[in-house]
C-alpha positions in Angstrom: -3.1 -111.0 54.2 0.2 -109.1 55.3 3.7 -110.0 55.7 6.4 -109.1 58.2 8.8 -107.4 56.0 12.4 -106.0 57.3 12.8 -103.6 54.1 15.8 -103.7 52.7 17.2 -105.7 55.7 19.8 -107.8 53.7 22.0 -104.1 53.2 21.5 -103.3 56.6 25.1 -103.4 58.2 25.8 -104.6 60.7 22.8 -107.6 60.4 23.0 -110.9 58.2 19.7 -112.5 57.9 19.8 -116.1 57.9 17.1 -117.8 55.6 13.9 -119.6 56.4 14.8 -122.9 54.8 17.5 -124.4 52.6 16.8 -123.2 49.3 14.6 -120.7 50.6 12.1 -120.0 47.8 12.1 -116.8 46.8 15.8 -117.1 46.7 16.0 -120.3 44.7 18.4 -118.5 42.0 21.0 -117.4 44.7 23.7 -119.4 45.2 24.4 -118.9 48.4 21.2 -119.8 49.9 21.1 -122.8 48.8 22.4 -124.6 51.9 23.3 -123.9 55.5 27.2 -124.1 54.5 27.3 -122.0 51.2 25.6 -119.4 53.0 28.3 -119.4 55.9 30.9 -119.2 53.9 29.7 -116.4 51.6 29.3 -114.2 55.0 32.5 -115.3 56.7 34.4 -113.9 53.3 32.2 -110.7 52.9 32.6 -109.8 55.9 36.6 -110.1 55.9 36.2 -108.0 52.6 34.0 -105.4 54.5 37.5 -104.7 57.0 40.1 -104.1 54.1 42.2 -102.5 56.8 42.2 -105.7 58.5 43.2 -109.1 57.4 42.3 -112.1 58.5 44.9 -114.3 60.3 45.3 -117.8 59.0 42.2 -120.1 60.0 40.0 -116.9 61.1 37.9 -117.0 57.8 37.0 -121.2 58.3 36.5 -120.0 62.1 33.7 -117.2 60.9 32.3 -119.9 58.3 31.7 -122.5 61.3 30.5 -120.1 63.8 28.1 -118.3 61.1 27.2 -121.9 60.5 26.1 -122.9 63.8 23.8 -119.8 64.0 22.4 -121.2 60.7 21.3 -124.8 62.3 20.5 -124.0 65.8 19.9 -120.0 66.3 16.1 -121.1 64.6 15.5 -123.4 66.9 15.2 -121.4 69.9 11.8 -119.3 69.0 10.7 -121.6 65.5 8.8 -120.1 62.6 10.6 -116.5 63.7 12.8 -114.7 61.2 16.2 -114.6 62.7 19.2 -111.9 61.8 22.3 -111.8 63.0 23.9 -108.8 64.4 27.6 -108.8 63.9 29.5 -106.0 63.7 32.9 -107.1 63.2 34.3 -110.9 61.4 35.8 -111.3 65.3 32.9 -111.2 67.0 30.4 -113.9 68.1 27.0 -113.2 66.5 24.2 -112.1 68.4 21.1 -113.3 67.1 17.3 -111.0 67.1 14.4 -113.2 66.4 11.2 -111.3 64.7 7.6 -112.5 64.3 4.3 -111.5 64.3 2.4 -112.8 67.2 -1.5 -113.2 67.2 -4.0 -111.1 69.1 -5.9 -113.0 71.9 -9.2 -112.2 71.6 -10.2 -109.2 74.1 -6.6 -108.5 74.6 -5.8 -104.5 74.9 -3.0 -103.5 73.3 -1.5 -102.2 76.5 -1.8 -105.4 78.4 -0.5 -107.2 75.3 2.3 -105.5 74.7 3.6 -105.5 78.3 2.9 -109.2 78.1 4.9 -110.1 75.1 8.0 -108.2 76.5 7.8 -109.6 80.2 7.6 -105.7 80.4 5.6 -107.2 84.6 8.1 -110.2 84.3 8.7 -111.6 88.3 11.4 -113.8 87.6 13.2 -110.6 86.6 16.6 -109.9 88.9 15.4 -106.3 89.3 12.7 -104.3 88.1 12.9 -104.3 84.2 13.8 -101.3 82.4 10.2 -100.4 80.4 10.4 -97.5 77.5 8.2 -96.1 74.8 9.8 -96.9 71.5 8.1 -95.3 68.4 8.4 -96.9 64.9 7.9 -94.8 61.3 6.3 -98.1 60.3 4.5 -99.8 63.7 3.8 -96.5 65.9 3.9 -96.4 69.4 5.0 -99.9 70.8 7.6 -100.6 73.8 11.3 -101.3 74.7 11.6 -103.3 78.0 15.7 -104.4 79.1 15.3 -107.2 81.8 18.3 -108.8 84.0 17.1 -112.6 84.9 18.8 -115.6 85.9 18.8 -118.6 83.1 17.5 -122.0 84.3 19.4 -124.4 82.6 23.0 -122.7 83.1 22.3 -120.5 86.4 23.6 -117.6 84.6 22.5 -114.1 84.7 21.4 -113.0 81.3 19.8 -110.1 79.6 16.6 -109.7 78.0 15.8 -107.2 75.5 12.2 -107.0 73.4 10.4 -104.7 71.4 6.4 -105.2 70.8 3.7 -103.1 68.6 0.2 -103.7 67.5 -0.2 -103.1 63.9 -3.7 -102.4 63.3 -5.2 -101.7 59.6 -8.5 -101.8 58.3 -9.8 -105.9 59.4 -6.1 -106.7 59.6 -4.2 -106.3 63.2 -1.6 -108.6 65.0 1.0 -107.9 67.3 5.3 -107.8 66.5 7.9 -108.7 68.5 11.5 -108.7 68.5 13.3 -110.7 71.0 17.1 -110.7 71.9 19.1 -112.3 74.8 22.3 -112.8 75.8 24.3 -114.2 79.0 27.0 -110.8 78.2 25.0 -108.1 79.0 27.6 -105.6 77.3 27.4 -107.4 74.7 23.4 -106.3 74.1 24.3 -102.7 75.2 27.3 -102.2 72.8 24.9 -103.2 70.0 21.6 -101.3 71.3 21.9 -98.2 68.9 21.8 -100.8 66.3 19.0 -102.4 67.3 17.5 -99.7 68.1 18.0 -99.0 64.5 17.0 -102.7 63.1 14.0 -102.4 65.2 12.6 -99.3 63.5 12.7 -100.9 60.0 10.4 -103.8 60.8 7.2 -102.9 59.2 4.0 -105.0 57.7 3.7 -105.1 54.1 0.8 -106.4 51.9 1.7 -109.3 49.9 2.1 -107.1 46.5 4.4 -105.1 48.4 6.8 -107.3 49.8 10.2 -106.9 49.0 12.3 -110.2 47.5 14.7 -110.3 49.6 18.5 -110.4 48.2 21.7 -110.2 49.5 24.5 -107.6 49.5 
């Protein structure tokens, strides 16, 4: 069996992972997984620290810890059983959450057809034609980048979509990843597209002797 594995994802600047459960197993020694808040509040101060140049005015570091809090609670929610990382470039900032996953292969499915599928690459509900690119991974090989505008159905707004997709195939083992991000600010998705770019090329699959424990900063 094989795991989805975003090597050394926890260093990764400008992302915050947020854990699976509270106390996540394999971080039952690390205080700051432990709950929902202990975690928020741990980010919201390292990420003050990380902007020495810039200090926090009074109430901004409670502010991070209940945004960064909210993500923890509900930003799971939305695609369940997903990992979910944060990207947040600056303590200011409202988080913008990616959601990963590995997604299992129909049976007969091409890889083409899948892939196209899993990132509404075809999508009709789309505003205007979605934007549909070859994105190459060091880990995952050739998968695909498709940036949709569409309009929300439960606030009417115009968001955008952004996904990534691969089939990982090895030996008896395959199954599709995905990475899925959206956001009702669409500069908000393009300012941060290098780095996701970025994120996106360190997913890989790892057998479960390889896996990495993951750890914090």
């Amino acid at each position: 069996m094989s795991w989805l594995n975003v090597k050394h994802a926890m260093d990764l600047s400008p992302w915050i992972r947020i854990p699976l459960m509270w106390p996540e197993p394999s971080l039952e020694d690390v205080e700051e997984a432990q709950t929902p808040e202990a975690w928020a509040r741990y980010f919201a101060e390292g990420l003050w620290e990380d902007f020495a140049s810039e200090k926090p005015e009074p109430g901004e570091v409670d502010l991070l810890t209940n945004i960064l809090l909210m993500y923890a609670i509900r930003a799971p929610a939305a695609f369940p059983d997903f990992e979910v990382f944060l990207h947040l470039p600056h303590p200011r900032e409202i988080p913008l959450p990616a959601y990963v996953d590995l997604v299992e292969i129909e049976e007969g499915e091409d890889r083409k057809t899948a892939l196209r599928e899993l990132t509404h690459a075809d999508a009709g509900y789309a505003l205007e034609p979605p934007i549909v690119e070859d994105f190459d991974s060091p880990h995952l090989g050739a998968g695909l980048r498709v940036l949709r505008y569409y309009q929300d159905e439960d606030s009417n707004e115009v968001h955008v979509g952004l996904r990534y997709a691969w089939r990982y195939e090895k030996g008896t083992e395959a199954a599709d990843v995905l990475i899925i991000l959206a956001d009702p600010d669409a500069g908000r998705i393009l300012r941060a597209l290098d780095d996701v770019d970025e994120f996106a090329r360190t997913i890989r699959i790892s057998p479960d002797e390889e896996v990495d424990t993951w750890k914090s900063s």
